[in-house]
C-alpha positions as CSV (number, residue, x, y, z in Angstrom):
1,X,-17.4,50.7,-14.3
2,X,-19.3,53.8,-15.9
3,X,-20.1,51.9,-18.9
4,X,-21.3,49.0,-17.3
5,X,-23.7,51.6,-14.7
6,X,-24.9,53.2,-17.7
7,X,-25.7,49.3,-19.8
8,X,-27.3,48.8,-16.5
9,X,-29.4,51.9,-16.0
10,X,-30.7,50.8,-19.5
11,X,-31.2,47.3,-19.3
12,X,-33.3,47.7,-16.1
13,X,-35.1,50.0,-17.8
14,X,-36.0,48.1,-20.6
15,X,-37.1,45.4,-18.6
16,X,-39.4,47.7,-16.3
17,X,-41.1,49.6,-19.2
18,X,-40.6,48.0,-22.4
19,X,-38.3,50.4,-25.1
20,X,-36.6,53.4,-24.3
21,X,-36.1,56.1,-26.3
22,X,-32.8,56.7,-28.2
23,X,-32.9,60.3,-26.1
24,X,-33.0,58.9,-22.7
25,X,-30.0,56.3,-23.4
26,X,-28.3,58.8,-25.3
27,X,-28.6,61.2,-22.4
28,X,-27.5,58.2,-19.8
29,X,-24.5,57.5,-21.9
30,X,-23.6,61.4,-21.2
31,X,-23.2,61.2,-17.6
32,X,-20.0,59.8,-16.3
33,X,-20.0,60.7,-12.9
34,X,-20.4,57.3,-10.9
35,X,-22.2,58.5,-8.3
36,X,-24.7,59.7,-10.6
37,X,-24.9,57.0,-12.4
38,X,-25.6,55.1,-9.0
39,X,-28.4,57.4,-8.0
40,X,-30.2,56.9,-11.4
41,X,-29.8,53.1,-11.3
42,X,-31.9,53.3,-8.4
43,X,-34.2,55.6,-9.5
44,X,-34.9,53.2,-12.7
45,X,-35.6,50.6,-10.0
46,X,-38.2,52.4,-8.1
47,X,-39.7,54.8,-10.3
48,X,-43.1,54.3,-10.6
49,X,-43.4,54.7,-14.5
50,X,-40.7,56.0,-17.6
51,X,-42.0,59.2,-17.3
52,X,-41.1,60.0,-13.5
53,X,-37.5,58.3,-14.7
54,X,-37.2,61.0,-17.1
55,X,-38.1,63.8,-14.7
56,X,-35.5,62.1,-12.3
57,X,-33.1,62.1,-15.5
58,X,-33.3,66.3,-16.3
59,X,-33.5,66.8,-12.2
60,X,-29.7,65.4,-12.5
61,X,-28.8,67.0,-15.3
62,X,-29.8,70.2,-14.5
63,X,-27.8,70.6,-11.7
């Protein structure tokens, strides 16, 4: 299931903005806490751009 979150997180965020850097999938393939994973899928839904994704992305990660 985390792999399939994480393909997920990515695919929705290539469809929302175009390419995403190596970084941010790299950094996504990292995380395996699923309820992580299901609080960025929805942030890669609603996030208004890549960018607030990203601020999203090091929010979770620095905690």
């Amino acid at each position: 299931m985390k792999i399939a979150l994480q393909e997920t997180i990515c695919d929705v965020l290539k469809l929302r903005f175009g390419k995403v850097s190596k970084g941010i999938s790299s950094v996504i393939q990292k995380i395996h806490d699923s309820d992580t994973l299901k609080t960025l899928h929805q942030k890669a839904i609603f996030c208004e751009s890549l960018k607030a994704f990203q601020a999203e992305l090091k929010n979770v990660m620095a905690k």
